[in-house]
N, C-alpha and C positions, 0 to 999 in steps of 0.2 A: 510682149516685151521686146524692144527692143536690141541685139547682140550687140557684143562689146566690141567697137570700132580699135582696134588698138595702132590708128594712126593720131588719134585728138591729140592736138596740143596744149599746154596753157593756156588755158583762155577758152577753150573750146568743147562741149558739153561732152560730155564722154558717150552718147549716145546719142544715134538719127534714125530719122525715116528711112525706111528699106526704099531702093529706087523704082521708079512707076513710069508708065509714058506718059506721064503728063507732070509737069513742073510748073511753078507759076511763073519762071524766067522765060517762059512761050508767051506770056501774056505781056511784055516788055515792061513791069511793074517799077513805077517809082518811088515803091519804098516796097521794100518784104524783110520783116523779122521773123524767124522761128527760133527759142530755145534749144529744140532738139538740133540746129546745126549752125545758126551765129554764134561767131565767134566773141565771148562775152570777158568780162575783166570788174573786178571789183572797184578799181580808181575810174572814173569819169575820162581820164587821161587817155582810155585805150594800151595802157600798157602794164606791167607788173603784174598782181597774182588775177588770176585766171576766177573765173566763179563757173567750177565745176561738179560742185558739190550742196547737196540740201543744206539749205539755209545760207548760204553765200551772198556775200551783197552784190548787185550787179550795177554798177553806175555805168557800162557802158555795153550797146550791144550792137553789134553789125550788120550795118541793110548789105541782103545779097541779093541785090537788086543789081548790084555794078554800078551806080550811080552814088556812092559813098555817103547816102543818107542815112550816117551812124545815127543812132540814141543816147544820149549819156544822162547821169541826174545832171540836180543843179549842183550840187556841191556831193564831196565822200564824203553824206553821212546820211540823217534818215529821212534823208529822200530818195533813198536807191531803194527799190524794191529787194526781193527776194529770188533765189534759183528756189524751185522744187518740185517732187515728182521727176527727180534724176533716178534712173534707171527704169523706168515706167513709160509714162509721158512726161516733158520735163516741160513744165511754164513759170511766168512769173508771177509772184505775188505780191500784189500789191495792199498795201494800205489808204485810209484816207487824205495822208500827206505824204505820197511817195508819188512821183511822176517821170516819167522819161521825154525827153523835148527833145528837137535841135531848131536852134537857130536860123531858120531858112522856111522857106514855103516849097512845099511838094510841087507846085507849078499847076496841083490840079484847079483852081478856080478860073487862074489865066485861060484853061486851054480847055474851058468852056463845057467840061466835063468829066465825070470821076467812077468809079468803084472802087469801095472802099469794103473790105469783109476783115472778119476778125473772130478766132474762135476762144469764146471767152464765157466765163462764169463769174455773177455776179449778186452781191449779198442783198439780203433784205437792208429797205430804208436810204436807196440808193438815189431814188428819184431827185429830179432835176442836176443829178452830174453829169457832166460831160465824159466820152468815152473817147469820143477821135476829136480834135479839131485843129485850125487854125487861125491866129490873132497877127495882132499888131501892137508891137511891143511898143511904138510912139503914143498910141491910143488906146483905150479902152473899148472904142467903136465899133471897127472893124473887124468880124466875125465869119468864120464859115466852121462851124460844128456843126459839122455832117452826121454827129452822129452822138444824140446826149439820153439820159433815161427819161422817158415822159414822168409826169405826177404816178402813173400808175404804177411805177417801179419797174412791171415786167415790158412796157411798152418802150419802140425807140421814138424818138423825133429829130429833131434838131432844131439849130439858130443861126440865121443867116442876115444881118446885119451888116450894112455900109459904112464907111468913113464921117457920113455924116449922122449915123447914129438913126436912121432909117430899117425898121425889121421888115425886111421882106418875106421872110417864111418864119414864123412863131414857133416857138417850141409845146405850142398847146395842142399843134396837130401831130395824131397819132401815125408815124412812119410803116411801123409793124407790130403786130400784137403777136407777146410770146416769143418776145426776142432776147430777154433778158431773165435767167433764173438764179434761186440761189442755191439749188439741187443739182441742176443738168446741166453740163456745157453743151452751148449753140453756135453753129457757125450763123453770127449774124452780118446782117447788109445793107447797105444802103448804096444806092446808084443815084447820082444827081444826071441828068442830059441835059441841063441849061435851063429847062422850064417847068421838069417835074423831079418830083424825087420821089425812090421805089423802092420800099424797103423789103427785104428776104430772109429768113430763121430755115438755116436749115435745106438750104435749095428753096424751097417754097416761096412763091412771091406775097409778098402784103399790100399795103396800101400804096396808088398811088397818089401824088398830091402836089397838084398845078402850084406854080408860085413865078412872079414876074424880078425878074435881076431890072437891080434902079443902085445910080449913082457908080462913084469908085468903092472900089472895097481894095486895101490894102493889107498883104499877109506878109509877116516874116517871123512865124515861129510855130511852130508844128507841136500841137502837144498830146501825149498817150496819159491820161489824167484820169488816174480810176479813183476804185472807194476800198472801203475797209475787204479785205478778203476777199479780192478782187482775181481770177485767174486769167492768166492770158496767154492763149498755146502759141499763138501765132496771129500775122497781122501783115496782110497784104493790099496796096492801093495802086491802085492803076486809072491814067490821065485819059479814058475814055471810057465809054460804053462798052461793056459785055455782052456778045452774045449770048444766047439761053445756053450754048451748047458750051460755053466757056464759065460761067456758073456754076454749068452741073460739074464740069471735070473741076473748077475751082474748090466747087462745096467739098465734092469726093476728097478731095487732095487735103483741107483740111477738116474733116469731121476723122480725121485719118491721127491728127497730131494730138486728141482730147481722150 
């Protein structure tokens, strides 16, 4: 259990992770949420009451990344997920119509390469949603979900589609088996480097899976798009390639928040 920080402000979870030498702010991520220490608020706005207590709506939550890639819903109402697991481990919960967005693209497609991990739990009958991705709010074309549930449920994949409505990586190939339960939380992953994508449960590597970039792909909207009883401790992406040895300290740091 986490001890009681008795500097939290409004807005900010009343309990964090004890400090480690290893933080994901080494890995220069651009985007990192965690419940146990973003600073969160029930209005989408970023300001007034706080959600720091079980069952709190959270329309907005804070990347402390440094890079101000906040989360908010779409609107204050039920589309904001849930705080819970405060004083414990604290995550969110999600529904089948609750999502966190913002309006912008992570930058990671541009810059030719990504890690994306996420310690999260995930209900039976989940198959074919998305978990992590990015669109294009002009089109329905343009696609990079780095990261959706294969038909199998507990499998990852993704969908990577261009501007002109071109799939270059299907969501019918299996990323990683065993990345997805509705029992255990996993830290699961996915690494795109331009021509293959590697998925990981847990540190452990899965599948990897060649695929060729064709056309423009356009992104401006970043979406965390779970399912019904959906848990999510934490959620960290970073615009390159990881090391094995930043993996491991990555997994560590969060099989640490679940």
């Amino acid at each position: 259990m986490y001890p009681f920080n008795p500097g939290w402000h409004s807005g900010r979870a009343a309990f964090a992770p004890q400090p480690s030498s290893f933080t994901p702010a080494s890995l220069s991520p651009s985007l990192w949420i965690e419940p146990a220490q973003s600073t969160m608020f029930q209005s989408n706005v970023g300001s007034g009451t706080g959600s720091a207590a079980n069952g709190d709506n959270v329309g907005y939550i804070a990347d402390l990344s440094g890079n101000g890639f906040h989360l908010t819903s779409a609107a204050d109402d039920a589309t904001r997920p849930t705080l819970q697991g405060v004083g414990v481990k604290p995550y969110l919960a999600f529904t089948s119509t609750q999502t966190l967005l913002r309006l912008a693209s992570t930058g990671a497609y541009a810059a030719g390469s990504a890690s994306w991990f996420i310690t999260i739990r995930v209900p039976t009958g989940a198959s074919g949603n998305t978990i992590l991705g990015e669109f294009d709010t002009g089109s329905a074309n343009s696609r990079y979900q780095l990261m959706t549930i294969h038909a199998t449920s507990t499998s990852s994949t993704a969908q990577l589609r261009n501007a002109a409505n071109t799939t270059f990586f299907a969501n019918t190939n299996v990323v990683a088996t065993g990345a997805f339960s509705t029992t255990v939380d996993h830290v699961t992953g996915v690494i795109d480097n331009g021509t293959q994508l590697i998925g990981y449960v847990d540190g452990a590597i899965g599948n990897t899976v060649a695929y060729t970039r064709t056309g423009t792909v356009t992104l401006n909207k970043f979406n965390l798009n779970l399912t019904s009883a959906t848990r999510v401790y934490g959620l960290v992406c970073v615009n390159r390639v990881l090391t094995s040895q930043e993996i491991s300290d990555l997994t560590t740091y969060m099989a640490a928040l679940k």
